[in-house]
N, C-alpha and C positions, 0 to 999 in steps of 0.2 A: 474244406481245405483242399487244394489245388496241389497233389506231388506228382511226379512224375515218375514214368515206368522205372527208374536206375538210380530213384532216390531211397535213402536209408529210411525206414519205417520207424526209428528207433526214436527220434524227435517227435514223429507223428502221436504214440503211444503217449508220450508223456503230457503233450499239449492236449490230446483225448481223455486223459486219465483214465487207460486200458492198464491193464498188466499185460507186461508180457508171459510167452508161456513158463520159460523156469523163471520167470517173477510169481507166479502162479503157483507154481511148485514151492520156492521158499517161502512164500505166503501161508502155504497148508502144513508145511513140516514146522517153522514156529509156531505157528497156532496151535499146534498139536502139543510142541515143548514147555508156552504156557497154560494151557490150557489142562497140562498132565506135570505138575512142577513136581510132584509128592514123589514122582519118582525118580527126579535127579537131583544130584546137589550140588548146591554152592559151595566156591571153592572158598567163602568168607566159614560153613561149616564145619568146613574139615580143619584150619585152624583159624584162631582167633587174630592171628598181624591183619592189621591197615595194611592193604596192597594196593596197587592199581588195578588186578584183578579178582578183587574181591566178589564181584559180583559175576563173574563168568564162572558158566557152569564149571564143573569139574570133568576131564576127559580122561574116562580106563583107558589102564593100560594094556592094550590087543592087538595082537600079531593078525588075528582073521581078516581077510581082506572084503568077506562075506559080513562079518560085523559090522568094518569102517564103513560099506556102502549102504547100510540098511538105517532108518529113521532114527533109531534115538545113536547114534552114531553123528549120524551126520546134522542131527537139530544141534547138538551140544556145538559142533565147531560154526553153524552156521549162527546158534545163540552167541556165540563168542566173538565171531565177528561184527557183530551188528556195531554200533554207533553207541556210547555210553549215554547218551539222552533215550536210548530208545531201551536199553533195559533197565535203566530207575524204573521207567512204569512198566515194566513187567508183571508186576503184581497185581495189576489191574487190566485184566482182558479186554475191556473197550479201551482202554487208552491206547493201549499197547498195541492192540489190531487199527486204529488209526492212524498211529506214528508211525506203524511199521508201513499201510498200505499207503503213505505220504510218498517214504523213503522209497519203496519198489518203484511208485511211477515216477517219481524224480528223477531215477537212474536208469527205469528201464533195462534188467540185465540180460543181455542175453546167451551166458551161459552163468552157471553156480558159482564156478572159479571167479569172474568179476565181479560176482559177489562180495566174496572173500578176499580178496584183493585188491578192493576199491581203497581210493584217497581217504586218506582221514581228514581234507576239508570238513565232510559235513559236521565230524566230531565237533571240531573249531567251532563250527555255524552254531552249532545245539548249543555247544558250553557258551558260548557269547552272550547266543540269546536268552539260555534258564540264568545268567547273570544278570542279565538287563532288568529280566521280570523281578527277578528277587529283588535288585537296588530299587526299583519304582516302588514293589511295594515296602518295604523298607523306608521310604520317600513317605509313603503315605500314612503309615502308622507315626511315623515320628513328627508330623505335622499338624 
């Protein structure tokens, strides 16, 4: 691949399927969030309503600013912002570490905040596509 001195690297990564480095960083604090679920809850736990945030974690409530910056702090809000296809498989650690490291090099982020602040396109994209797969097979049992 051919760039130049004053081109942006951030196309380069994703066409490489590199992470970047705080893609790298959100890559190791989710994996640590699923990987360690027993110690946080869901907000479907705490009560029983249908939400749309059923499935995002649950965020204490804390004034420390030493808290907010430290790992199970900041996995919950980064668990919460993810993409609603990417935490259905939360429950399963290979899926979830594929979907997730799809999503990082797709976007390439390079700080946390654009993380957290991305388009809900991809939401759009996922929910289209886990429709698609379900009408086909839907299509194929009924045939």
């Amino acid at each position: 691949m051919k760039a130049k001195s004053r081109d942006s690297c951030q196309a380069m990564f994703s066409k490489l399927g590199i992470l970047t480095l705080y893609s790298q960083y959100i890559f190791s604090i989710l994996m640590f969030v699923v990987k360690h679920e027993d110690i946080f809850t869901f907000n479907i736990e705490l009560h029983k309503i249908n939400t749309c945030h059923k499935l995002d974690l649950h965020v204490p409530s804390v004034n420390l600013t030493e808290f907010q910056k430290g790992v199970y702090y900041s996995g919950i809000t980064l668990f919460n912002s993810l993409p609603l296809g990417i935490k259905k498989v939360a429950h399963s650690t290979n899926k979830f570490k594929h979907e997730l490291k799809r999503f990082l090099i797709k976007n390439s982020f390079y700080s946390v905040e654009k993380c957290m602040d991305r388009d809900a396109a991809y939401d759009i994209g996922v929910l289209l596509n886990s429709i698609w797969i379900e009408m086909q097979h839907m299509i194929l049992v009924f045939c």
